[in-house]
DRENVOSE-322826 format. One line per field, with one value per residue: residue in three letters; z, y, x of N, C-alpha, C in turn. Coordinates in steps of 0.02 Angstrom, whole numbers, plus 50000, padded with zeros to 5 digits. Layout:
BEGIN
residu: ala ... $
n_Z: Z ... $
n_Y: Y ... $
n_X: X ... $
ca_Z: Z ... $
ca_Y: Y ... $
ca_X: X ... $
c_Z: Z ... $
c_Y: Y ... $
c_X: X ... $
% end
This chain:
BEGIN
residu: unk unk unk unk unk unk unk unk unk unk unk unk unk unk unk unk unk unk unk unk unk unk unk unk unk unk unk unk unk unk unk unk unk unk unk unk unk unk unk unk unk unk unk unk unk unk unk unk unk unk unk unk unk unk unk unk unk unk unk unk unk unk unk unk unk unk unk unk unk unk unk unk unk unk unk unk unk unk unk unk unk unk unk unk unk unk unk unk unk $
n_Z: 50179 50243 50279 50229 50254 50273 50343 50311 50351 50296 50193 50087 50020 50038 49941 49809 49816 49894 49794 49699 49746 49752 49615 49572 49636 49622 49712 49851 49955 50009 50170 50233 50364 50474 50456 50418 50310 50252 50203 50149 50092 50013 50068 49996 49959 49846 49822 49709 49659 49525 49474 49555 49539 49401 49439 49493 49410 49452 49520 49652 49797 49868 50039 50055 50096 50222 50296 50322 50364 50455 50518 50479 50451 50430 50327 50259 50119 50022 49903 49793 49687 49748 49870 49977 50068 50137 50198 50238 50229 $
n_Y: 49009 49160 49325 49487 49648 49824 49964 50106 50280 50285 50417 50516 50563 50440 50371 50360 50293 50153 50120 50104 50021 49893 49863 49826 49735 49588 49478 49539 49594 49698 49771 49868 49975 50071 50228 50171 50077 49926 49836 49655 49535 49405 49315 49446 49619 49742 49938 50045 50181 50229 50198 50252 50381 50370 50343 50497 50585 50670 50703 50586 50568 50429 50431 50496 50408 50384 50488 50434 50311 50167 50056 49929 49767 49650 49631 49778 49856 49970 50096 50241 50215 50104 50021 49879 49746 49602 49446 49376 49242 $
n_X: 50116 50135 50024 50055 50017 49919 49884 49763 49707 49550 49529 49524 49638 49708 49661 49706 49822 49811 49694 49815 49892 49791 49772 49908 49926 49865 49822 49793 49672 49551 49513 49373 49353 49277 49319 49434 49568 49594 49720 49767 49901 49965 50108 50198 50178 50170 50203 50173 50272 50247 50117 50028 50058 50019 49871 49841 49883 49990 50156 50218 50295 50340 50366 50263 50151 50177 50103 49967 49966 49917 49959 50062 50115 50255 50427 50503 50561 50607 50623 50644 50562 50488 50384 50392 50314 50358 50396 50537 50611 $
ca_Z: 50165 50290 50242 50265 50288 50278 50336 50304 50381 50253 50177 49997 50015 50054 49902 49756 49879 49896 49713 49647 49791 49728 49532 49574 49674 49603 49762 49873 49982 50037 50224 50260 50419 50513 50472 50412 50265 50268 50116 50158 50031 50020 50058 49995 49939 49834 49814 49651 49624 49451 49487 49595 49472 49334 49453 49518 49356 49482 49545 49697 49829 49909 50100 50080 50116 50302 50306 50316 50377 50535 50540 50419 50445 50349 50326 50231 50065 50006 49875 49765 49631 49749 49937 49961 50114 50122 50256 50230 50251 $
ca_Y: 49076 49233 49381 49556 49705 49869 50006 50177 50324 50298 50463 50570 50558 50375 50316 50324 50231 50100 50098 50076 49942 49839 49875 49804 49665 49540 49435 49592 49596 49755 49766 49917 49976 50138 50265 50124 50003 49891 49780 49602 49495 49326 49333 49508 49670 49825 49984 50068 50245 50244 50159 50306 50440 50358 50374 50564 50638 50745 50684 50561 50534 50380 50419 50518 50344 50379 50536 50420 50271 50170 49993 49871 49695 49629 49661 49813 49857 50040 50139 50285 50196 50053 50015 49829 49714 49542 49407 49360 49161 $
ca_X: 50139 50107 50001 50060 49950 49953 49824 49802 49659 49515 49500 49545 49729 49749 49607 49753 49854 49749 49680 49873 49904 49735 49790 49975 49933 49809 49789 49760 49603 49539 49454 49345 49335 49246 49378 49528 49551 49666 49766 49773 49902 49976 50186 50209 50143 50201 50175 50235 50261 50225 50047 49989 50100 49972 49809 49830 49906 50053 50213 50206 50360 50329 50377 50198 50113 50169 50047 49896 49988 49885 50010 50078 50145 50306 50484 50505 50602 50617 50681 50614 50526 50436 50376 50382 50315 50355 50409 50605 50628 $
c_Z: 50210 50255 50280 50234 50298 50266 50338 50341 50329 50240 50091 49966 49993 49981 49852 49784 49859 49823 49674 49687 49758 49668 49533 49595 49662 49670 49819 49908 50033 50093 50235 50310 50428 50504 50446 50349 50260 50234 50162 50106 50074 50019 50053 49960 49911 49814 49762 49653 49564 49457 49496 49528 49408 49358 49455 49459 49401 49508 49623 49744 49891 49982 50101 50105 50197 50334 50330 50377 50449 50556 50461 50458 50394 50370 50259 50188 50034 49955 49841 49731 49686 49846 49937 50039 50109 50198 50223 50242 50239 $
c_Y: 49125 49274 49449 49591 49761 49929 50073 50212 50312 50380 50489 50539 50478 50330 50303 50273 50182 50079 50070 50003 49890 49832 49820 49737 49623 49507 49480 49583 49649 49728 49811 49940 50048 50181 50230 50089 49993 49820 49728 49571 49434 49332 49414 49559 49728 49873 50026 50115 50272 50241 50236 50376 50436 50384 50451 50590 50681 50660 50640 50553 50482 50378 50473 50491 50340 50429 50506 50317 50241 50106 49950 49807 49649 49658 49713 49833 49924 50078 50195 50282 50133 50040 49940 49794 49656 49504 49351 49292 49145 $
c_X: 50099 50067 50046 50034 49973 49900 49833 49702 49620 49478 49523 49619 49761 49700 49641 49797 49820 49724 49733 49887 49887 49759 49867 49984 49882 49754 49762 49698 49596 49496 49444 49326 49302 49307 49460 49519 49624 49698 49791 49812 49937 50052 50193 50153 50163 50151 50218 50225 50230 50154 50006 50007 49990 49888 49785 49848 49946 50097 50198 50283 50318 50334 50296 50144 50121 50120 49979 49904 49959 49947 50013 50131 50171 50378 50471 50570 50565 50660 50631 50550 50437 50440 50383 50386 50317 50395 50463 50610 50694 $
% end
């Protein structure tokens, strides 16, 4: 099974990000870089609206994850509620 990956600018914005990612995804493995971190999983990876909704206490629209956005690796699946990277076989 592939991993896909998916990094964002380490700063304010991107840390609920990231916190709902880790919360959602068990297998998940955060890498910290100078300025980057960057979600390592096993097959796929989501990202739920609700998750983040629950961390920040305000309203979230999901295409705000491109604000901070450095690369991700995966086929991509999109709708309101959920982001989702995974590798199609």
């Amino acid at each position: 099974m592939s991993n896909v990956f998916i990094a964002f600018q380490a700063n304010e914005e991107s840390r609920p990000v990231v916190e709902a990612i880790l919360a959602d995804n068990p297998d998940a493995v955060l890498v910290e870089s100078p300025g980057m971190v960057k979600i390592d999983a096993p097959g796929h990876l989501t990202i739920r609206r609700q998750t983040i909704e629950e961390l920040t206490g305000t309203r979230f629209d999901l295409q705000q994850i491109q604000v901070n956005l450095i690369t991700l690796s995966g086929h991509i699946e999109e709708d309101d509620d959920a982001f989702t990277l995974s590798w199609k076989h």
